[in-house]
PDB file of N, CA, C and O in Angstrom:
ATOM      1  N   UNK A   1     -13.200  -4.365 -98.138  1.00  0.00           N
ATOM      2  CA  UNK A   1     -14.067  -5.400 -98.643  1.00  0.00           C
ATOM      3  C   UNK A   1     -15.376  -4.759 -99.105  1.00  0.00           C
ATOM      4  O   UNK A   1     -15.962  -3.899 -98.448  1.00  0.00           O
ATOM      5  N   UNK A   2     -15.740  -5.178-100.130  1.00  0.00           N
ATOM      6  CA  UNK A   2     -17.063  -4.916-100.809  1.00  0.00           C
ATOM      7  C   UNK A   2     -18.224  -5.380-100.109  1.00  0.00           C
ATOM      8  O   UNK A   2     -18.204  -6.501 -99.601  1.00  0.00           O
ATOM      9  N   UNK A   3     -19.243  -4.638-100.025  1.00  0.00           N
ATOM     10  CA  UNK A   3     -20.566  -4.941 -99.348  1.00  0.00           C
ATOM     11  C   UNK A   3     -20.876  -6.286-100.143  1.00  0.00           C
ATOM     12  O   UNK A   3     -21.171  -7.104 -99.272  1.00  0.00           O
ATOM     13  N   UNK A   4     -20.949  -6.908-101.421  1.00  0.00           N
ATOM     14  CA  UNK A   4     -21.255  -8.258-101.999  1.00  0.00           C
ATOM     15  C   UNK A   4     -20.527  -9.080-100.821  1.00  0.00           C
ATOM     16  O   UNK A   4     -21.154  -9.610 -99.904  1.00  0.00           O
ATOM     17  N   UNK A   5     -19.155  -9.120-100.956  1.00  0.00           N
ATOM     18  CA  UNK A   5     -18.601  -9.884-100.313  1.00  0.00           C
ATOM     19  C   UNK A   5     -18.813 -10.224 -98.668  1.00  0.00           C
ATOM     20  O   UNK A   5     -18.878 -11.376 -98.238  1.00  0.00           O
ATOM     21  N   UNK A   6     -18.903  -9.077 -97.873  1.00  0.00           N
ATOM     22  CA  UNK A   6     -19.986  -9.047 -96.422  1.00  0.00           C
ATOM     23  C   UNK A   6     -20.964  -9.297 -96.094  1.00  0.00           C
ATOM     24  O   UNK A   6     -21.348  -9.424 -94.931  1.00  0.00           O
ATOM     25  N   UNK A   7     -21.817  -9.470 -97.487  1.00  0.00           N
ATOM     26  CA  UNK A   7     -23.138  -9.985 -97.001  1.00  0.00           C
ATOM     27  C   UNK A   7     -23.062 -11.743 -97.447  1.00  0.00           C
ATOM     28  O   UNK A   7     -23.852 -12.594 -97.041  1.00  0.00           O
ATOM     29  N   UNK A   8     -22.176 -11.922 -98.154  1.00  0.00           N
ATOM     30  CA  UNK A   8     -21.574 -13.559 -98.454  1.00  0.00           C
ATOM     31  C   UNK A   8     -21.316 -14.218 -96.989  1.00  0.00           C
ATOM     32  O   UNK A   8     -21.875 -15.226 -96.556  1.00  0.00           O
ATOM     33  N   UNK A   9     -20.593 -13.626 -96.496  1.00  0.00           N
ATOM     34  CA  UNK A   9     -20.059 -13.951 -95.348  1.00  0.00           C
ATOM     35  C   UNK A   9     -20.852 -14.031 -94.213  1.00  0.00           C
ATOM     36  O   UNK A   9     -20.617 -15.019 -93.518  1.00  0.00           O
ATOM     37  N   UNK A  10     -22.112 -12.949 -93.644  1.00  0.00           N
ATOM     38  CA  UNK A  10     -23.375 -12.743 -93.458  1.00  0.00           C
ATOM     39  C   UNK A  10     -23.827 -13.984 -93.275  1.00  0.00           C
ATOM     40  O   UNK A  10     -23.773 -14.669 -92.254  1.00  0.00           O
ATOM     41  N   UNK A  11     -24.399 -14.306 -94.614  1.00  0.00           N
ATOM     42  CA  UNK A  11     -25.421 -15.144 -94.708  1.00  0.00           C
ATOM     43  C   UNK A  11     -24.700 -16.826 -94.360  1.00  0.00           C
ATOM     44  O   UNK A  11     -25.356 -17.867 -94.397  1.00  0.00           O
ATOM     45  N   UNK A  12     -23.246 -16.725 -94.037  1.00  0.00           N
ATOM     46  CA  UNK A  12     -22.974 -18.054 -93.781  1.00  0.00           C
ATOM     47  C   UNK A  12     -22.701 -18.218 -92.391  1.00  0.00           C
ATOM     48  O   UNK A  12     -22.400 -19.307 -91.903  1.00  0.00           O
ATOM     49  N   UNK A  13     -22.819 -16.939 -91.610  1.00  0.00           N
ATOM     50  CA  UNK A  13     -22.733 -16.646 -90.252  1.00  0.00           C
ATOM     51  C   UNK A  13     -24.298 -16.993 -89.911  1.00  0.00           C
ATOM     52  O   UNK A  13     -24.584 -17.552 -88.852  1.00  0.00           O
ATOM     53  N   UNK A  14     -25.219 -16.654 -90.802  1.00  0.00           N
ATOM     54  CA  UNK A  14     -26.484 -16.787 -90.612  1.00  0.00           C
ATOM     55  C   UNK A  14     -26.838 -15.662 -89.880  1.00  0.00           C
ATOM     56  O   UNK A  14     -27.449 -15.933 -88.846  1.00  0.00           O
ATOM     57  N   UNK A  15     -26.623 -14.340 -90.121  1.00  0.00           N
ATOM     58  CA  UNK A  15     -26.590 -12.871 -89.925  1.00  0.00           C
ATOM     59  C   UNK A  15     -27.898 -12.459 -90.830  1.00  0.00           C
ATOM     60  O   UNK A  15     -27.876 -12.989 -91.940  1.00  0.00           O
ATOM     61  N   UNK A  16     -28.956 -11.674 -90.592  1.00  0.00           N
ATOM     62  CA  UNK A  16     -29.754 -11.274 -91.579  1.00  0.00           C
ATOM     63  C   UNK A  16     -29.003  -9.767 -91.812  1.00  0.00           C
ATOM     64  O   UNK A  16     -28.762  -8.946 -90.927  1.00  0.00           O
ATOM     65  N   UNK A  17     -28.716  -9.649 -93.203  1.00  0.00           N
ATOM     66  CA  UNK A  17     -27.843  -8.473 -93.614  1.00  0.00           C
ATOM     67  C   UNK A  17     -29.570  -7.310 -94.068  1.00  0.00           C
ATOM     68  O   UNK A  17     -29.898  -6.173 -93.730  1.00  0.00           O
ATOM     69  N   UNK A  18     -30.050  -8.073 -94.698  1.00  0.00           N
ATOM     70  CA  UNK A  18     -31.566  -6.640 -94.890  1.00  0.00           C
ATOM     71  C   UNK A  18     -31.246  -5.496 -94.488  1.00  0.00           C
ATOM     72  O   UNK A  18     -30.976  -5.456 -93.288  1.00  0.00           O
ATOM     73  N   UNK A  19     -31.161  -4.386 -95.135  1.00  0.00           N
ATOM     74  CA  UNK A  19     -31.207  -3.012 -94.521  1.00  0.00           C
ATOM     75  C   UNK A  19     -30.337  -2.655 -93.609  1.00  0.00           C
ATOM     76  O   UNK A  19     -30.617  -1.924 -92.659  1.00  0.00           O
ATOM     77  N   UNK A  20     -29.366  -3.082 -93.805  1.00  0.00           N
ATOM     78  CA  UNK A  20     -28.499  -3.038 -92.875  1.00  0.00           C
ATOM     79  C   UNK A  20     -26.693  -2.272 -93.804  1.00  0.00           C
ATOM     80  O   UNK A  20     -26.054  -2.539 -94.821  1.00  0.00           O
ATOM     81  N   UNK A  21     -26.590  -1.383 -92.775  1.00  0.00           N
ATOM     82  CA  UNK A  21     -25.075  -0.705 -93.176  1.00  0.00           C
ATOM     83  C   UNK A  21     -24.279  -1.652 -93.568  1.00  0.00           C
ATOM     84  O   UNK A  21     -24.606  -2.838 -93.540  1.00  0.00           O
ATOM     85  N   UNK A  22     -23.113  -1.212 -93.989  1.00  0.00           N
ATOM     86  CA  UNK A  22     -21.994  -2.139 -94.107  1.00  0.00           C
ATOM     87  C   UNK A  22     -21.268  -2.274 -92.390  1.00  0.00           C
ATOM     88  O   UNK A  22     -21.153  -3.323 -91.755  1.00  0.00           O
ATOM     89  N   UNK A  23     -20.909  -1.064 -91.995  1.00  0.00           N
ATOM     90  CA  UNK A  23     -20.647  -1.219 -90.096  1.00  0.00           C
ATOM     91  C   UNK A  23     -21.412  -1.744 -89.416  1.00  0.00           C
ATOM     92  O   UNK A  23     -21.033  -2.483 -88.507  1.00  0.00           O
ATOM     93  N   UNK A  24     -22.905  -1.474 -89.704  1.00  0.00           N
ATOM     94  CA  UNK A  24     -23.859  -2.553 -89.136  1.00  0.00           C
ATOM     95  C   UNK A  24     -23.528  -4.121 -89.077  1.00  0.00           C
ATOM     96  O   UNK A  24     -23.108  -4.739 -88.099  1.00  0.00           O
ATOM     97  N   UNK A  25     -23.857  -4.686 -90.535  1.00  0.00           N
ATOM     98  CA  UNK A  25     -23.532  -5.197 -90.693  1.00  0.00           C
ATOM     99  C   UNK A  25     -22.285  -6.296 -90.218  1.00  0.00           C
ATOM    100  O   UNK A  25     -22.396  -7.508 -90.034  1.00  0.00           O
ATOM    101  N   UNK A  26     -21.408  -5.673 -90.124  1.00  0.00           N
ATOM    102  CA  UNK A  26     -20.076  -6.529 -90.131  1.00  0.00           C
ATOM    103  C   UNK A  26     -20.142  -6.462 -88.454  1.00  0.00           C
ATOM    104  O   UNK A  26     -19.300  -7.166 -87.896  1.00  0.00           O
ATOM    105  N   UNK A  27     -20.959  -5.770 -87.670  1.00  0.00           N
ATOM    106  CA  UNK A  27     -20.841  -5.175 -86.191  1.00  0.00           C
ATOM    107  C   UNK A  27     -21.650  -6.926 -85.488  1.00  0.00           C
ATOM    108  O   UNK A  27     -21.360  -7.722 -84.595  1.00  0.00           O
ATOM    109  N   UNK A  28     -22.950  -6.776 -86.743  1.00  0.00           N
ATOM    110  CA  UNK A  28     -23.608  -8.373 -86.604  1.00  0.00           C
ATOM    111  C   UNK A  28     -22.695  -9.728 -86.852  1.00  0.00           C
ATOM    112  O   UNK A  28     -22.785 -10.725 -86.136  1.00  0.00           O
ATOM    113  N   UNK A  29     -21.969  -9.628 -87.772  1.00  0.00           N
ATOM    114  CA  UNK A  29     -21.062 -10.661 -87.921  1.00  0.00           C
ATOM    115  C   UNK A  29     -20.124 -10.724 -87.074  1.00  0.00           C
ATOM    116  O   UNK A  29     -19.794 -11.867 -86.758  1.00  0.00           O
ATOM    117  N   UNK A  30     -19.543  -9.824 -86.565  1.00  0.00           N
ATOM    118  CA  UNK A  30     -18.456 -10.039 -85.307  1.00  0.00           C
ATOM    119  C   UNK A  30     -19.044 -10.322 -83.846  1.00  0.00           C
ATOM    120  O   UNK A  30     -18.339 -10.965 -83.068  1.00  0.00           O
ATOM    121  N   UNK A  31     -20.639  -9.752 -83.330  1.00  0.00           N
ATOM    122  CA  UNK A  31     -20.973 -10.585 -82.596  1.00  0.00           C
ATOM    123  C   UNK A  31     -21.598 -12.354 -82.450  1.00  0.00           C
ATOM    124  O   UNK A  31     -21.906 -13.086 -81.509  1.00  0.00           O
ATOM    125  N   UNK A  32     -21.551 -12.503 -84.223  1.00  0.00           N
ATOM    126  CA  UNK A  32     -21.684 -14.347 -84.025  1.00  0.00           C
ATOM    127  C   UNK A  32     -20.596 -14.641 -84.229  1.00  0.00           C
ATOM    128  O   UNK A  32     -20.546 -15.862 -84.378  1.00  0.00           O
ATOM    129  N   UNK A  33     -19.580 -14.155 -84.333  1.00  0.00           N
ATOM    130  CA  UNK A  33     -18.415 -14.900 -84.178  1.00  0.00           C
ATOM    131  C   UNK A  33     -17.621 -14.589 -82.825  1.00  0.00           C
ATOM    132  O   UNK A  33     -16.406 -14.786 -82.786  1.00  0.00           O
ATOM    133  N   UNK A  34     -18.020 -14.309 -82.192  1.00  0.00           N
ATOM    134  CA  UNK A  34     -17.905 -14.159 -80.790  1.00  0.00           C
ATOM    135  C   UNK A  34     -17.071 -13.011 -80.673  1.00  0.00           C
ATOM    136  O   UNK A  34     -16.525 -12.836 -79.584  1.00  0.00           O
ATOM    137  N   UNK A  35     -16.886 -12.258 -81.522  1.00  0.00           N
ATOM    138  CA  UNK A  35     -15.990 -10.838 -80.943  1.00  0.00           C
ATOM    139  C   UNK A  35     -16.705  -9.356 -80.758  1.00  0.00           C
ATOM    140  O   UNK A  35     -17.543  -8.944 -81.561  1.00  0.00           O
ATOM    141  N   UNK A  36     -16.238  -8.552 -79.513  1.00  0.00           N
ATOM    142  CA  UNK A  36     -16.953  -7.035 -79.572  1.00  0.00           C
ATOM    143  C   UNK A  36     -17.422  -6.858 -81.023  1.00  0.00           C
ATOM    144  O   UNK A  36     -16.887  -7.284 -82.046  1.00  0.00           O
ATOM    145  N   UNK A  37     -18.646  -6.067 -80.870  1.00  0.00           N
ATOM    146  CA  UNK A  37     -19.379  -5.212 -81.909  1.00  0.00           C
ATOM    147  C   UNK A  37     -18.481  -3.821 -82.424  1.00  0.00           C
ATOM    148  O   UNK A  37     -19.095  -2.814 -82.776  1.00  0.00           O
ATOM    149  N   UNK A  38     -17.346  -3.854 -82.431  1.00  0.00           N
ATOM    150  CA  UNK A  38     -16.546  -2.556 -82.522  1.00  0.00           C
ATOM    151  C   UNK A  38     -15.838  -2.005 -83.531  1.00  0.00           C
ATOM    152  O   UNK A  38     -14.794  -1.355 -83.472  1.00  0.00           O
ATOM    153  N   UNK A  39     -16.792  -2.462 -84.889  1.00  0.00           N
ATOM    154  CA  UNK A  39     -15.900  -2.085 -86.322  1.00  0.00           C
ATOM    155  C   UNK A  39     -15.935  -0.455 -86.316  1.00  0.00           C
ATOM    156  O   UNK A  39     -16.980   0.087 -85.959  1.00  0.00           O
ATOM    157  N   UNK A  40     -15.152   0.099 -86.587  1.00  0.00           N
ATOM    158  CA  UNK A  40     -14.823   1.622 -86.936  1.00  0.00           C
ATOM    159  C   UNK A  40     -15.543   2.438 -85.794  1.00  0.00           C
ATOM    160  O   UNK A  40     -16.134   3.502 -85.983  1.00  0.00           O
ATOM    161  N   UNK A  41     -15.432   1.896 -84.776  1.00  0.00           N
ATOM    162  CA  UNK A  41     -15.876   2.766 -83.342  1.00  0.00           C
ATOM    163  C   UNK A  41     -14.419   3.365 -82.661  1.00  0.00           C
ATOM    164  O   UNK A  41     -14.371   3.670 -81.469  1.00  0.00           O
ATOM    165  N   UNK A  42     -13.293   3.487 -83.533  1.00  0.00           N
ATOM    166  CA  UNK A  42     -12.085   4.154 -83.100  1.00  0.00           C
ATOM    167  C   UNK A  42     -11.333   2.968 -82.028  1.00  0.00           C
ATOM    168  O   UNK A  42     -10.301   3.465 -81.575  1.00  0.00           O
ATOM    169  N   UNK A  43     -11.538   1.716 -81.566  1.00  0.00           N
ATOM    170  CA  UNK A  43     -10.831   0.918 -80.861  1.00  0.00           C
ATOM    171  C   UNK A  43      -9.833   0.262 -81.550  1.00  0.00           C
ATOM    172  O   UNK A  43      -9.244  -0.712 -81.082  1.00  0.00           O
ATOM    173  N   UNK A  44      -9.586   0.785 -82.745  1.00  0.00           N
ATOM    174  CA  UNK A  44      -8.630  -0.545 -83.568  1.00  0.00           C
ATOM    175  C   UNK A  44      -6.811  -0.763 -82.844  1.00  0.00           C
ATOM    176  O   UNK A  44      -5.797  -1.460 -82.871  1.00  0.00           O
ATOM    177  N   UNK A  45      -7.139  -0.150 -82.547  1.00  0.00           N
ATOM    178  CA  UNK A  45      -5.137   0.346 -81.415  1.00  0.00           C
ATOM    179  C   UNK A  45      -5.683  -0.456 -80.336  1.00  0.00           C
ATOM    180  O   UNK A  45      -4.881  -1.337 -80.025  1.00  0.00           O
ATOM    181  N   UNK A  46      -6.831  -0.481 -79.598  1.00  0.00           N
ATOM    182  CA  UNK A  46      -6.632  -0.975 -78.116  1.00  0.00           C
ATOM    183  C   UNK A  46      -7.609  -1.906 -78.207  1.00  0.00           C
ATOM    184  O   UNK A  46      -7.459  -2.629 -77.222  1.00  0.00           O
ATOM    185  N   UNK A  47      -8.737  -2.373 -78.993  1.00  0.00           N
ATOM    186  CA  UNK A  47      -9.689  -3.684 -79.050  1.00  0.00           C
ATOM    187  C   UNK A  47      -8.925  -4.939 -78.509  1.00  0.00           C
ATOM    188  O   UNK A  47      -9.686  -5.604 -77.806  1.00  0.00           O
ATOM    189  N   UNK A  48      -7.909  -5.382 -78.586  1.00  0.00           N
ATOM    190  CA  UNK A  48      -7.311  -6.315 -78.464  1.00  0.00           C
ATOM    191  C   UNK A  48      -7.507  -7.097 -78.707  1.00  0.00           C
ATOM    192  O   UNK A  48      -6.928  -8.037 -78.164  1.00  0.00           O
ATOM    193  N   UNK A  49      -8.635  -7.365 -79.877  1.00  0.00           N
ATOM    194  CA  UNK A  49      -9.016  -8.675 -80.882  1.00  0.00           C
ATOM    195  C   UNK A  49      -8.457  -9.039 -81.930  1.00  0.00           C
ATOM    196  O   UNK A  49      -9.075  -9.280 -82.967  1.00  0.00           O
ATOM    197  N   UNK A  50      -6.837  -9.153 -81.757  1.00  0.00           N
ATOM    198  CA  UNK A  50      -5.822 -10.060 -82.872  1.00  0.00           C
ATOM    199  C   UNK A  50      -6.515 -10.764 -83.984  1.00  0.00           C
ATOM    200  O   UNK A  50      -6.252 -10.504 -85.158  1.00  0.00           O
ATOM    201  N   UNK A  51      -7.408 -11.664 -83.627  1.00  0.00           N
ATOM    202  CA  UNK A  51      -7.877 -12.583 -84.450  1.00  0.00           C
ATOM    203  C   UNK A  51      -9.391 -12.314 -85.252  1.00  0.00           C
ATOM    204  O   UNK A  51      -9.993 -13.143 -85.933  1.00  0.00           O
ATOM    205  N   UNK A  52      -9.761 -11.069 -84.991  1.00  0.00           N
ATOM    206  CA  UNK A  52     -10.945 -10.467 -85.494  1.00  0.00           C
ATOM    207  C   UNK A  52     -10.900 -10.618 -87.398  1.00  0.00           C
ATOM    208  O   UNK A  52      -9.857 -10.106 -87.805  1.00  0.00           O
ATOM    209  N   UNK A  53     -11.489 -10.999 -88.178  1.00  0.00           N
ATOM    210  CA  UNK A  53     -11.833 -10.808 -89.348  1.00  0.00           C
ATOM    211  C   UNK A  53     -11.547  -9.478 -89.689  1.00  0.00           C
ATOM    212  O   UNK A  53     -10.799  -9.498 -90.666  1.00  0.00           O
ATOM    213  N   UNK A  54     -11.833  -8.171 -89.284  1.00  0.00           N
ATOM    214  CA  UNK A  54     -12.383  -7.270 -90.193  1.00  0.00           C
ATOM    215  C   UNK A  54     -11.590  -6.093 -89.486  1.00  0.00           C
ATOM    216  O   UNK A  54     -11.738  -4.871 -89.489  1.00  0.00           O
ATOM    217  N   UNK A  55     -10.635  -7.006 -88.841  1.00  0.00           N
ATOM    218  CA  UNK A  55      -8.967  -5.874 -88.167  1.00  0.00           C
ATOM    219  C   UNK A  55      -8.428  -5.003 -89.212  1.00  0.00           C
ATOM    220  O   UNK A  55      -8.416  -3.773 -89.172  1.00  0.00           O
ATOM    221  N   UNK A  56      -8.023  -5.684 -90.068  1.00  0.00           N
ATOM    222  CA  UNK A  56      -7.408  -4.837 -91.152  1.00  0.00           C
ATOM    223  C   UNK A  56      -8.399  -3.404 -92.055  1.00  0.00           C
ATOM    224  O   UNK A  56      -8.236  -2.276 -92.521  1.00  0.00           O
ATOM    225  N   UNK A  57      -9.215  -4.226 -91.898  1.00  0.00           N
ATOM    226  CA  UNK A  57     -10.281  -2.788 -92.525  1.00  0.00           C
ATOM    227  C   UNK A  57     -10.935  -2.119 -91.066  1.00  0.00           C
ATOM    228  O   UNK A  57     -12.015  -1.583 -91.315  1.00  0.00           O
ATOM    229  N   UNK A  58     -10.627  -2.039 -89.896  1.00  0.00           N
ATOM    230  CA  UNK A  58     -11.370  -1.242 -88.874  1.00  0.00           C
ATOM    231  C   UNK A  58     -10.402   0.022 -88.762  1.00  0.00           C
ATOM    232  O   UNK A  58      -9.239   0.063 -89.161  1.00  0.00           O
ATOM    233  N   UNK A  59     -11.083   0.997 -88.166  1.00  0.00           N
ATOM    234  CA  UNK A  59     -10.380   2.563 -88.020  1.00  0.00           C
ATOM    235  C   UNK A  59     -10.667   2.816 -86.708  1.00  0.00           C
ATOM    236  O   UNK A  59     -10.320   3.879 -86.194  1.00  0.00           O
TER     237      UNK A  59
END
């Protein structure tokens, strides 16, 4: 996903994206949506967040 499109999503989470990475970023959006902060921190095998948004793009 394109940084346009993450900060779309962001701002409807009501996330302030400003200066902020794209892992940052999406790290803020998964804690208002109630899941670990754990995009591309190597947990994608054992996170056990099935229903996470941003599963398919984590490493």
């Amino acid at each position: 996903m394109k940084m346009p499109e993450v900060r779309t999503i962001a701002r409807k989470k009501g996330v302030n994206a400003f200066g902020k990475t794209k892992e940052a970023l999406i790290r803020e959006i998964q804690k208002a949506e109630q899941f670990r902060d754990c995009f591309n921190r190597g947990e994608s095998a054992s996170c056990g967040q099935r229903h996470c948004s941003w599963r398919s793009d984590c490493k």
